[in-house]
Structure formats: C-alpha cells, structure tokens
C-alpha positions as CSV (number, residue, x, y, z in Angstrom):
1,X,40.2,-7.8,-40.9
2,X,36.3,-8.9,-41.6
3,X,36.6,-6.2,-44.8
4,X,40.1,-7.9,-46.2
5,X,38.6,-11.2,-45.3
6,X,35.5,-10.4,-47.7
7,X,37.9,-9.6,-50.3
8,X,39.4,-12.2,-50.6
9,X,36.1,-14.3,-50.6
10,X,34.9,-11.7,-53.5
11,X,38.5,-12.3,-56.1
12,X,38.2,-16.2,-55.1
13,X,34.3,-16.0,-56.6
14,X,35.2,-13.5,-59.7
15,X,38.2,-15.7,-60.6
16,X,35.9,-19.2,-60.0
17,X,33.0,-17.5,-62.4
18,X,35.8,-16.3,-64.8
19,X,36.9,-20.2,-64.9
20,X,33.8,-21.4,-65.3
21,X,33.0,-18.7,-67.9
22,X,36.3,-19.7,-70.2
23,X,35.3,-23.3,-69.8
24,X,31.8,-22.7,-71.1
25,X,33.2,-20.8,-74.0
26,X,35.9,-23.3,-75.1
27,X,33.1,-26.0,-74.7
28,X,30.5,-23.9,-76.9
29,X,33.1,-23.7,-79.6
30,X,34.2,-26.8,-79.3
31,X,30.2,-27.7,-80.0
32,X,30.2,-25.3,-83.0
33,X,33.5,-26.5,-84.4
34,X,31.7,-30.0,-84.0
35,X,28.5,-28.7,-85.7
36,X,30.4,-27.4,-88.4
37,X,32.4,-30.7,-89.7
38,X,28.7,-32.4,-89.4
39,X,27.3,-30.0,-91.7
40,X,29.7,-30.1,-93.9
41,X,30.1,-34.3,-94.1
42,X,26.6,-33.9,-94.8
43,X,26.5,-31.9,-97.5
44,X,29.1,-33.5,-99.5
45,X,27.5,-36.9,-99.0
46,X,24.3,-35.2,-100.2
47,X,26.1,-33.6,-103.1
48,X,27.9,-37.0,-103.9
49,X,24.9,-38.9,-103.7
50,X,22.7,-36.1,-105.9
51,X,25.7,-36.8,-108.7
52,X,25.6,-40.2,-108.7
53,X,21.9,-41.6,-108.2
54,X,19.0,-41.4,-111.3
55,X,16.4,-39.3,-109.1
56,X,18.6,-35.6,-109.0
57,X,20.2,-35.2,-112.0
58,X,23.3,-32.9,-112.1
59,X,23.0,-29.8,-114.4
60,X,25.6,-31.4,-116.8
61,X,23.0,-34.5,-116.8
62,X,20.0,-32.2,-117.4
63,X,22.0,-30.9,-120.1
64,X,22.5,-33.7,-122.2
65,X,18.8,-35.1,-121.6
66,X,17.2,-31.9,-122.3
67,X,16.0,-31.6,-126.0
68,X,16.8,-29.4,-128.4
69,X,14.5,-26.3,-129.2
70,X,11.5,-27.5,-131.6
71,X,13.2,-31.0,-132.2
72,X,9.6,-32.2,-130.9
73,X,8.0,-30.3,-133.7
74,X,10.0,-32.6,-136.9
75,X,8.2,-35.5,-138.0
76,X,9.6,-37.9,-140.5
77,X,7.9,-37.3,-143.9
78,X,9.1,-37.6,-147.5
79,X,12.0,-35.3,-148.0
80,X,13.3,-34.6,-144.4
81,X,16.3,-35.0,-142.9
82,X,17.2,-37.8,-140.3
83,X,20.3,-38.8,-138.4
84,X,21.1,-42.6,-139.0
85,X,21.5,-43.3,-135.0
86,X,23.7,-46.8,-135.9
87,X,26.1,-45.1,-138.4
88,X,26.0,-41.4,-136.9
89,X,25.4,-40.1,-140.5
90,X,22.5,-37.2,-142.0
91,X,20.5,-38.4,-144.7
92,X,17.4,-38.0,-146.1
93,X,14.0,-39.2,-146.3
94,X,13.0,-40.9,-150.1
95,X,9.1,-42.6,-149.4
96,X,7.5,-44.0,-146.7
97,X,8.3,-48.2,-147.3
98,X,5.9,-49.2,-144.7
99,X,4.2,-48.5,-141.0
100,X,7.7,-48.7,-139.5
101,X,10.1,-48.5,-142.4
102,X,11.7,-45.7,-144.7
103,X,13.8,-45.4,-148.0
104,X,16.3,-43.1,-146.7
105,X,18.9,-41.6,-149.1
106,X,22.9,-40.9,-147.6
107,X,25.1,-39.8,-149.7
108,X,25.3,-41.5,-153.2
109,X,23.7,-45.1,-151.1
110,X,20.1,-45.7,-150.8
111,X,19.6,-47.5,-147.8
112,X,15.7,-49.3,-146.1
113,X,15.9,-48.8,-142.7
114,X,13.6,-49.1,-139.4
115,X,11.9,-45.8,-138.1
116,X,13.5,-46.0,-134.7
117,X,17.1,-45.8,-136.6
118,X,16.1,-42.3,-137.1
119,X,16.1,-39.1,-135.6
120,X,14.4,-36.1,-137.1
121,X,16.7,-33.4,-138.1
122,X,16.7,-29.7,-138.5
123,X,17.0,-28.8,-142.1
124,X,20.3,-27.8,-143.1
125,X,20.6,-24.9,-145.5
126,X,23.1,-25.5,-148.0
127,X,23.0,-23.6,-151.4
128,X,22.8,-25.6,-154.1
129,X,24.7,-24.8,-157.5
130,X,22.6,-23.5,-160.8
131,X,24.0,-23.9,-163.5
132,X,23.1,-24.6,-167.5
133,X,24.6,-26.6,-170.2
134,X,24.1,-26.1,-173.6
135,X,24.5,-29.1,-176.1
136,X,24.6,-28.1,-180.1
137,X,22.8,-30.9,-182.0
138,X,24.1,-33.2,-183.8
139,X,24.2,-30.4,-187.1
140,X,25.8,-27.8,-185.2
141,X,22.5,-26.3,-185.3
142,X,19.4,-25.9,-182.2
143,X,20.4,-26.4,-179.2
144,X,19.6,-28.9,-176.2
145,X,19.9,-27.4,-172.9
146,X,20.5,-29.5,-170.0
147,X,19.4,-27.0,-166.6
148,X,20.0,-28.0,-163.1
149,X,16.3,-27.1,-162.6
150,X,13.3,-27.5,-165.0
151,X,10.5,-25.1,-164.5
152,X,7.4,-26.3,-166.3
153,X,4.5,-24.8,-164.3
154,X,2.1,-23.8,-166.7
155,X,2.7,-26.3,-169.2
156,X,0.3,-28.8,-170.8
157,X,1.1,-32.5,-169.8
158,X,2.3,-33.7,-173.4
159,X,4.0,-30.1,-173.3
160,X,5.8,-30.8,-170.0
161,X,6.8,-34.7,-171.0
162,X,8.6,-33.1,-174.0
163,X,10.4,-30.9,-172.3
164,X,11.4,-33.8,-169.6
165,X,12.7,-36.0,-172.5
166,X,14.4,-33.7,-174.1
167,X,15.8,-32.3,-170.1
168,X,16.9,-36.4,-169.7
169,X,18.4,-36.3,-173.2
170,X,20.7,-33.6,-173.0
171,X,21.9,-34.0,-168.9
172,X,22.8,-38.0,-170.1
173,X,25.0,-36.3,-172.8
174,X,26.6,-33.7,-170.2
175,X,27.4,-36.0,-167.3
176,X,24.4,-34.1,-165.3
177,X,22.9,-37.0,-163.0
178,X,21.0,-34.9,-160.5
179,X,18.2,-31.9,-161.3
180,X,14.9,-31.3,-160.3
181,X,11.8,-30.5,-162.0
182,X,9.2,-27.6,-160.7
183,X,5.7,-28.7,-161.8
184,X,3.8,-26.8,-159.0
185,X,0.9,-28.5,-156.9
186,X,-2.4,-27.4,-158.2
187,X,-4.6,-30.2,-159.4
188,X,-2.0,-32.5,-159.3
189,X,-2.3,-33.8,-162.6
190,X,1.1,-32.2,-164.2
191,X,3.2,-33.7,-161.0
192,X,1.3,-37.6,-161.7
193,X,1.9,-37.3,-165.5
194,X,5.6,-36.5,-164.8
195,X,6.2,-38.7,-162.0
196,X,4.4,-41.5,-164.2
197,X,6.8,-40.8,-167.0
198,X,10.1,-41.0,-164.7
199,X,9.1,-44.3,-163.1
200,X,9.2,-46.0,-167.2
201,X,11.9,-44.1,-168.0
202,X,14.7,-46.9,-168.3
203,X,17.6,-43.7,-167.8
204,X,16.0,-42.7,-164.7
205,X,17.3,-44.2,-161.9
206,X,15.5,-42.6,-159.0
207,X,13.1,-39.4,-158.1
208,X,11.1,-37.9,-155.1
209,X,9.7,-34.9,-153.9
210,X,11.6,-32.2,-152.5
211,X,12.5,-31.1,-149.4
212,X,9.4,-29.0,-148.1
213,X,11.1,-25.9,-147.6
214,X,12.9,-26.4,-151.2
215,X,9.6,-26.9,-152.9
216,X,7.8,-29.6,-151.1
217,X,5.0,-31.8,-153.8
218,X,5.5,-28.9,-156.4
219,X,9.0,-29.9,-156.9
220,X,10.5,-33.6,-158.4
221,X,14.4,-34.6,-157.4
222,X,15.4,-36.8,-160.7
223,X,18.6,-38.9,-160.8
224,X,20.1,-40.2,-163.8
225,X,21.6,-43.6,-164.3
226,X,25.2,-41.9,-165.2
C-alpha cells in the first residue's frame, strides 16, 4: 500500500514537471516569435529610413552622385568639349571671353555663355571626312585646289599667306565653309602671321585652335562666310 501510494505521488510529480516543462517551452517561443517580429519592424524602419534620409545614401543614390572615371581631370580650355547644362546639348569651346565666360560653339550657333553652364566633356572621336576639290581657272588651265586640310609646316610666312588666300579662294568657289590649317607650334611666328591674316580677312567668318587631341595650337579651324 505505502509502495502504490509512492507511485502515485511519483506520476502526479512527473506529469506536474511535464506541465510545467510544456508551459515554459510554449512561453520561450512565444518570446522568440515576439523577438523575431521586433527585429524585423526594426530593420525595415532602418532600411526605410536609410532610403529616404540625406546621411545613408542608397546604392542607386551613390550611383548617380558618383562621378565619372577622370571627369575631374577635364578642364575647360580652347577647343574642348562641354555640355550646355540649360539646353542639354555638346558643344565646343572657341576662346576664353573672360574670368567666368566662354565663346562656345554648338552646332552651326555660336553662343557666350557663363562657366558654370558647362560641364567638361570627354572628347568624342568622330572621323572627320577628307576630301579635295579641284577648280580649273578661269582658262581652263592651272588649277586651284580647295583641301579640307592645309598643311603648310615648313613654309615661309609670305609663302604660307599665299597658299591661305589661294586655300580661301578656291573653298568660296566650291561651297567648302569649314577646313583647317596645320601650321605646327614651333616659334609661333607661322600660327600669329596666319591667325593675323584670318582675323582681316573680310570672307572669313570665324577660326580657333583645334581640339588638343586633333592638333591642339599647331592646328587653325577656319570658317567661311558661305
């Protein structure tokens, strides 16, 4: 009777610490399940708020701030390219006009605009066409030769402005309104003596240096009033 009655006392305790033991488990994953909801609210606040605020930038915002490879390394000079940040356009740098201001080329349109309406651009690398055109004289015989580009390094000055009259004469009478005119750097003297002819030439409508990577101060862009 004492054994049966110790039984009984034994499956009442085994069944009470099995209770308790199922009630400690339901209320540990019921604190896990809890922990897991907070950890998740607070991540998607913190990835909500890391999207919207200025001081964590998304990697679609780091994107679009981060600057192009070497776009720190172009500097506006005479014969670059810019982007014209009000009209979205590419154009290219004529002369300096002043500390802040720029003759800037676009197309056929010449246009003076402020420094901080440009953005420095690589250099695009567009073939341009050669091409000659020969003009008999006015006997059927000679012949004046109109060339996309005129390459007088190694000339004499009076030699060079003979060859850029008769180069003006002959595009006028073919329709060619745009070629350019290799002089080379040196002493300078050759480039002056041209670029001092173009400016009184009443046909000439416009020149500058070329691009740098097209010829740079060795090299005069001429275009014709046609």
């Amino acid at each position: 009777m004492r054994e049966s009655g110790a039984e009984g006392v034994n499956v009442r305790e085994v069944k009470a610490f099995l209770g308790n033991l199922a009630d400690s488990a339901a209320a540990t994953r019921e604190k896990v399940e809890n922990e897991d909801l907070q950890v998740r609210e607070a991540l998607r606040r913190f990835e909500s708020e890391d999207g919207e605020d200025g001081n964590s930038p998304t990697p679609e915002k780091a994107q679009k701030t981060r600057k192009a490879p070497g776009e720190e390394k172009i500097s506006l000079k005479d014969g670059a390219e810019v982007l014209v940040l009000s009209t979205g356009k590419r154009g290219r740098l004529l002369r300096r006009l002043g500390s802040k201001r720029w003759s800037v080329e676009i197309g056929s349109i010449r246009m003076n605009l402020s420094e901080e309406d440009l953005k420095p651009m690589a250099a695009s690398k567009v073939e341009q066409p050669r091409y000659d055109v020969e003009l008999k004289g006015a006997d059927g015989e000679g012949a004046a030769r109109a060339v996309f580009e005129l390459d007088l390094r190694g000339y004499r000055l009076q030699e060079a402005l003979g060859a850029v009259e008769r180069q003006i004469d002959a595009a006028s009478l073919s329709g060619l309104s745009l070629f350019s005119i290799i002089h080379g750097t040196g002493e300078g003297v050759l480039g002056a003596g041209i670029q001092g002819y173009l400016k009184q030439n009443p046909t000439v409508e416009d020149f500058h240096f070329a691009r740098p990577e097209e010829g740079g101060y060795g090299k005069t862009v001429v275009r014709l009033k046609i």
